[in-house]
C-alpha positions, 0 to 999 in steps of 0.5 A: 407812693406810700409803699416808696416810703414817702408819706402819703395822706388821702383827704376827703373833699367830696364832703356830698357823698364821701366813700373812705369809710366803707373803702378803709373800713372806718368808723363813720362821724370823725375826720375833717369836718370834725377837725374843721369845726374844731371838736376834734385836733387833726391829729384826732382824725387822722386815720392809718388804715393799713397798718401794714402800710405806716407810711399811708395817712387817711383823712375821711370826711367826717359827717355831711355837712350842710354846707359843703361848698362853704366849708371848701372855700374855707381858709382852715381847708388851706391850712389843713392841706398845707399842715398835711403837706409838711415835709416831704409829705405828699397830699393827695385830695379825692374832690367832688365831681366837677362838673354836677356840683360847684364844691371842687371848683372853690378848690381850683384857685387855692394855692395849696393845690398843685395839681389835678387829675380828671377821673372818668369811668369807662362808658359811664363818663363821657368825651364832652363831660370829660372836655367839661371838666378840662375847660373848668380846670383850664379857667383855674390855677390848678394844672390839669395834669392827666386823665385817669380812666377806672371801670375797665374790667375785661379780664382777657385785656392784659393787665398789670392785675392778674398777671395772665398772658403776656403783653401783645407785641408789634410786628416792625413797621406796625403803629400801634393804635391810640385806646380811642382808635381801638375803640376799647375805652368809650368816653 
């Protein structure tokens, strides 16, 4: 979306076991829990990573807090999100796990929140941790919008990444089967 030209801000929700500081390269300590217990302006927190990509905002966690789920379900994380949200701006929220802890589902009624992605890892994540989490969603305001599968290293499958091979074609006539009937993604 950031490379379109629309801005694109990543938060960081997962406030148990946040990443984007070793995945941006960022340093540790500042972003939203700075901003919500008000040491720091949101303004202050907000990071561009790629200063190649200007269009892309990041919004680490900042430090663990001890109390994740209350902070979650605080009004400011509202006001936040839709300050985020102004414009065209396009918010996207990396939550915690649904299923292991009650963090995200103090997300799942908020109205500043339009959507939601289920993430399962491929024979790491399973069918009923997958339909768990469809049914949590589903009790919830937050539409589930589809499924996105990670972990998927084969480098003999086609894929967009390295460009190699060319896409398998199907004879006239031949149905091409579903990635579960193959059996290539095993949740």
């Amino acid at each position: 979306m950031a490379l379109t030209g629309r801005r694109t801000v990543l938060v960081e929700l997962d406030l148990r076991r946040p990443t984007f500081t070793e995945h941006f390269d960022l340093q540790p300590g500042r972003g939203l829990t700075t901003a919500l217990t008000g040491r720091a302006s949101l303004a202050e927190v907000l990071v561009e990573p790629l200063p190649e990509l200007p269009n892309l905002l990041v919004l680490p966690a900042g430090r663990i807090p001890h109390n994740p789920a209350e902070l979650l379900g605080s009004t400011r994380i509202d006001e936040i999100i839709a300050e985020l949200a102004t414009g065209e701006s396009m918010v996207i929220v990396d939550a915690p796990p649904l299923n292991p802890v009650a963090d995200a589902q103090v997300l799942l009624n908020d109205q500043v929140i339009n959507a939601a992605l289920i993430v399962g890892r491929v024979e790491r994540t399973t069918r009923d941790e997958v339909r768990r989490a469809r049914a949590i969603l589903d009790r919830h305001i937050v539409e589930p919008v589809g499924l996105v599968v990670t972990g998927i290293r084969d480098a003999n499958r086609y894929g967009y990444g390295s460009y190699r091979g060319s896409a398998p074609t199907l004879e006239p006539g031949v149905e091409a089967l579903s990635a579960s009937e193959s059996g290539r993604l095993k949740l």
